[in-house]
C-alpha positions as CSV (number, residue, x, y, z in Angstrom):
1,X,171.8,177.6,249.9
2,X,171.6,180.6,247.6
3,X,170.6,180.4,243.9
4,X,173.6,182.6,242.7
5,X,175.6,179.5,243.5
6,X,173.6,176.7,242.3
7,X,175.8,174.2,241.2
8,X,175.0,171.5,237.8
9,X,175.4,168.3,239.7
10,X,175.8,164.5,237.9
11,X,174.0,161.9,239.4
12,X,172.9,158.5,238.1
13,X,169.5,157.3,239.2
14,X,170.6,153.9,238.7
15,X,167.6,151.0,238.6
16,X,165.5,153.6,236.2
17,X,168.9,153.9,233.8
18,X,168.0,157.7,233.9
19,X,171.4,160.0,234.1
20,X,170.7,163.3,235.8
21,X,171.6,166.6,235.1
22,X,170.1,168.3,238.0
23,X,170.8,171.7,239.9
24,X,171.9,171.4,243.1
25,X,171.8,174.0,245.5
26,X,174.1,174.9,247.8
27,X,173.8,176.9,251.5
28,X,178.3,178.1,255.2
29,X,181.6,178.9,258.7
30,X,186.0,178.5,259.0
31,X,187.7,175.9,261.3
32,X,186.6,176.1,265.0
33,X,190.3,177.3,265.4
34,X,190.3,179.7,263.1
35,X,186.7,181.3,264.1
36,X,186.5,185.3,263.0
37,X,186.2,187.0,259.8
38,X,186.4,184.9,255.9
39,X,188.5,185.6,252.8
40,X,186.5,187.8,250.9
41,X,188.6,186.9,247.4
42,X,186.4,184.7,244.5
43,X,187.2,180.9,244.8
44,X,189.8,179.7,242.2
45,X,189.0,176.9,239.8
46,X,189.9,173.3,241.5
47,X,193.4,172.9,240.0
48,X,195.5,171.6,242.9
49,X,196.9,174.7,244.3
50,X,201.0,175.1,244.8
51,X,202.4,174.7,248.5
52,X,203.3,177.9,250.1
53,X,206.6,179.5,249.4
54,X,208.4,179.3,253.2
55,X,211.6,181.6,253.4
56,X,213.6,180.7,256.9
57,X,211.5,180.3,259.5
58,X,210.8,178.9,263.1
59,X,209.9,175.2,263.4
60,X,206.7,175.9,264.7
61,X,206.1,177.8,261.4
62,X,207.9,175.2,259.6
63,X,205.1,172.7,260.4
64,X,201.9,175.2,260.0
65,X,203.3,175.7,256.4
66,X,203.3,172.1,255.7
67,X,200.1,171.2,257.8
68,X,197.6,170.0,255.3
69,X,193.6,168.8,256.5
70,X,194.3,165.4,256.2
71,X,197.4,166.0,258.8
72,X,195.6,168.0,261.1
73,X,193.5,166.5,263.7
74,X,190.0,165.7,262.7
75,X,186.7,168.0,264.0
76,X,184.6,165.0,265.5
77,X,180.9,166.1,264.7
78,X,178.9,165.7,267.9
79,X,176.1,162.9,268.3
80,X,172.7,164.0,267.9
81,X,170.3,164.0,271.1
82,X,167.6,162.9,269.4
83,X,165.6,162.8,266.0
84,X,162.5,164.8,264.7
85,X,160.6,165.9,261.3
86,X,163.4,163.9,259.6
87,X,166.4,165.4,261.1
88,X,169.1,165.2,263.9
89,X,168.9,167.4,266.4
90,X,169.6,168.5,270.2
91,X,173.3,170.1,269.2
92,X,175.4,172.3,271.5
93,X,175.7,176.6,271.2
94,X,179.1,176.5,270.7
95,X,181.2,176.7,267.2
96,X,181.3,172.5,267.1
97,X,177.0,172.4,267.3
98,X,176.8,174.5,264.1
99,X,179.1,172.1,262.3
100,X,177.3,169.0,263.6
101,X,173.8,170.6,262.7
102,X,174.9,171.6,259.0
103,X,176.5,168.5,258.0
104,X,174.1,166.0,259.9
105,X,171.4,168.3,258.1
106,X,173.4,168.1,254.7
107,X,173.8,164.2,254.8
108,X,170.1,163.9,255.8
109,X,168.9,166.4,253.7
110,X,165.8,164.6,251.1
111,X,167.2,166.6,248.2
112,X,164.8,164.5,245.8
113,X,161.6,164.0,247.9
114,X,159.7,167.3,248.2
115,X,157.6,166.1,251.0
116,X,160.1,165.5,253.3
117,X,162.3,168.4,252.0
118,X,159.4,170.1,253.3
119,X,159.0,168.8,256.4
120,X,162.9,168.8,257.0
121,X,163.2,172.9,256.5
122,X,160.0,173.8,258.0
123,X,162.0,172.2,261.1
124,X,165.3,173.8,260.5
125,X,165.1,177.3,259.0
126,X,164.5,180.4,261.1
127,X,160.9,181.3,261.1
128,X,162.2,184.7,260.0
129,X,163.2,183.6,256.8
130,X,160.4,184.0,254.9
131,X,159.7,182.3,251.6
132,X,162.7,180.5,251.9
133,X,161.0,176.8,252.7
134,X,159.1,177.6,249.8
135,X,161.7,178.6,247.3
136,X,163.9,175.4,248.7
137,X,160.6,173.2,247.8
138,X,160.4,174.3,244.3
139,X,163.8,173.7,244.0
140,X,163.6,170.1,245.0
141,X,160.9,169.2,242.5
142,X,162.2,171.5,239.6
143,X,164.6,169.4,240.3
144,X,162.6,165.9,239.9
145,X,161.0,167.4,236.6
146,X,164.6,167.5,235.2
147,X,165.3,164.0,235.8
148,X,161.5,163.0,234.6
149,X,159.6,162.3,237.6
150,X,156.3,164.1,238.5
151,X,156.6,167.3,240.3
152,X,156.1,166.0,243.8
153,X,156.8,162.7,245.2
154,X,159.4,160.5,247.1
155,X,162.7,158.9,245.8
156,X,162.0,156.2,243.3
157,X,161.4,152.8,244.4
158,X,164.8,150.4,245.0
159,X,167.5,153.5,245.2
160,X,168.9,154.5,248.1
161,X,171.0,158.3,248.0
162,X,174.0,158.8,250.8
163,X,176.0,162.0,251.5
164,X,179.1,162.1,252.9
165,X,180.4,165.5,254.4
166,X,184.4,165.3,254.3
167,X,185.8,168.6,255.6
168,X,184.3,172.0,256.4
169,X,185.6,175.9,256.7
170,X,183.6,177.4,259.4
171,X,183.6,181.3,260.1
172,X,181.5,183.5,262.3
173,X,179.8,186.4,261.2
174,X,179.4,187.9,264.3
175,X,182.4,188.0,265.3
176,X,183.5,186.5,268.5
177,X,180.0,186.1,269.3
178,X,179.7,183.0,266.9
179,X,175.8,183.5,267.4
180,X,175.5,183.3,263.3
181,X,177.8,181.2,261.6
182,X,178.5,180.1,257.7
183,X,179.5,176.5,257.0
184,X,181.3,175.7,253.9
185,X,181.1,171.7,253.3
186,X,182.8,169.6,250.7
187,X,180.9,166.3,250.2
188,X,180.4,163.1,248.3
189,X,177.1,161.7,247.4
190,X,176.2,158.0,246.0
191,X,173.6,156.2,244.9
192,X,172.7,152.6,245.1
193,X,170.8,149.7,243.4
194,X,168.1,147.8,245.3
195,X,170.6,145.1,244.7
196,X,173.5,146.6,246.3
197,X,175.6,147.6,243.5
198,X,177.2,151.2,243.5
199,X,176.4,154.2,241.8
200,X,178.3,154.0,238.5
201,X,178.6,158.0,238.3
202,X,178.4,159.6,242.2
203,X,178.7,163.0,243.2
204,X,182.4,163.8,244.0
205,X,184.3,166.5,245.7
206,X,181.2,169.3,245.8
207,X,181.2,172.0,248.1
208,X,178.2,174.1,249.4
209,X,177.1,175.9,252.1
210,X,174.8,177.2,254.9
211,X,174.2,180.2,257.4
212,X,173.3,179.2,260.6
213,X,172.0,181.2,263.8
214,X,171.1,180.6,267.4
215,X,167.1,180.9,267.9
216,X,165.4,179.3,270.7
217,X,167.6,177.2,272.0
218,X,169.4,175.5,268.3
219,X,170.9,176.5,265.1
220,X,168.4,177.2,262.6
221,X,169.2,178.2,258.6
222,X,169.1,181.7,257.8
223,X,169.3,184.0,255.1
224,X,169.1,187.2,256.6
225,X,170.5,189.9,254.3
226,X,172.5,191.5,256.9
227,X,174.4,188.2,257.2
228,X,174.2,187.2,253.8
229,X,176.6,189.7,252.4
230,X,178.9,188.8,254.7
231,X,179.3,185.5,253.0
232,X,182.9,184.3,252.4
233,X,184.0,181.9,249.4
234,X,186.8,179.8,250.0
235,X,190.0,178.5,248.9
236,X,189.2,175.1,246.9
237,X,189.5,171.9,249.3
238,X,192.2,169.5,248.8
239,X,192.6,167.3,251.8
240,X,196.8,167.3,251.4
241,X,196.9,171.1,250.3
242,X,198.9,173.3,253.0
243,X,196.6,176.3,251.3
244,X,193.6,174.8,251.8
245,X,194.9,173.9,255.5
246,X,195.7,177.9,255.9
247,X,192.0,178.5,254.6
248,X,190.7,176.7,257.5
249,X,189.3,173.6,256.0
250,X,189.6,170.8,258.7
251,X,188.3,167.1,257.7
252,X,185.8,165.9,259.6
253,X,184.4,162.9,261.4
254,X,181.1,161.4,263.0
255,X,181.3,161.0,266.8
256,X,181.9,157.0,268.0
């Protein structure tokens, strides 16, 4: 979640008729099958990129050059082991934990209540990321000034907010260690009416992402310099693009 990526994100606080131009923030790792080092290159706009150019090849290449994420088999996130201070938790060490702790953390995340923002980070980010609660905080309630609310508070009364994680590009920055991790997430996010009806305006197709490392015993957010700029930015995520297949975005999907 780093401010030299914030994004300007649309979202209708429908039931107070307030449209909201607020900035979200964003926090990243490549496909479990593809763990090891990112593309370094700047992320293209989000035109639908062409399909690779494939000279003669081997079937087995034939079909990775046509693979796309929504043909690939589908990371299943694992199931929580329990719930505290607002969040999921209780994930495994390996490569599939950090994915299941980002985007369970990402579609729980209280993005408009600083409170529980507050209480949600203190939980989740290394203790030796100082000042980083704090700076996510302000965020969250610069962010509520924007759309007219007072600085600190919960969501408004009779919305509802949901966040839906669709595919991820997961990478390890310590190599085959995997003990520190950035998880690239494209997601949807809605709003609804205390009647029911839908958001007229959601949050499509946005893509942010988190560093993750191992500390006592679970994945906790990071943003240790020496990790930091070894970020990677990837290819834009369509889920039938061969290119964003060979960029290591795989869809994703909650465990039964």
């Amino acid at each position: 979640m780093d401010d030299s990526k914030t994004r300007k994100a649309r979202l209708m606080l429908t039931g107070l008729g307030i449209l909201v131009v607020g900035v979200l923030v964003g926090g990243g790792m490549t496909a479990v099958t593809m763990l090891g080092g990112g593309d370094d290159d700047p992320r293209p706009g989000r035109s639908s990129p062409a399909s690779a150019t494939v000279g003669p090849s081997t079937p087995a290449e034939s079909r990775q050059a046509t693979m796309t994420p929504d043909k690939a088999r589908k990371l299943v996130v694992e199931k929580p082991t329990n719930q505290k201070d607002g969040l999921s938790n209780g994930f495994s060490e390996g490569p599939v934990g950090a994915i299941s702790t980002a985007v369970h953390f990402w579609e729980e995340y209280a993005f408009l209540d600083d409170r529980k923002a507050r209480q949600q980070l203190e939980a989740i980010v290394s203790p030796d990321a100082e000042g980083y609660v704090d700076e996510k905080v302000s965020e969250v309630r610069k962010l509520r000034e924007t759309v007219g609310l007072a600085p600190s508070g919960g969501t408004p009364a009779g919305i509802t907010f949901s966040t839906a994680v669709n595919a991820v590009r997961a990478t390890s920055l310590t190599g085959t260690e995997g003990k520190v991790v950035q998880v690239w997430m494209n997601y949807d996010r809605y709003a609804t009416r205390a009647d029911g009806s839908p958001d007229d305006a959601p949050l499509k197709d946005e893509d942010t992402d988190l560093l993750l490392k191992w500390r006592d015993g679970a994945w906790k957010i990071t943003n240790d310099p020496e990790y930091w700029q070894k970020r990677s930015f990837p290819r834009a995520y369509f889920p039938d693009s061969n290119v964003s297949w060979a960029d290591g975005w795989q869809q994703v999907r909650h465990a039964d």
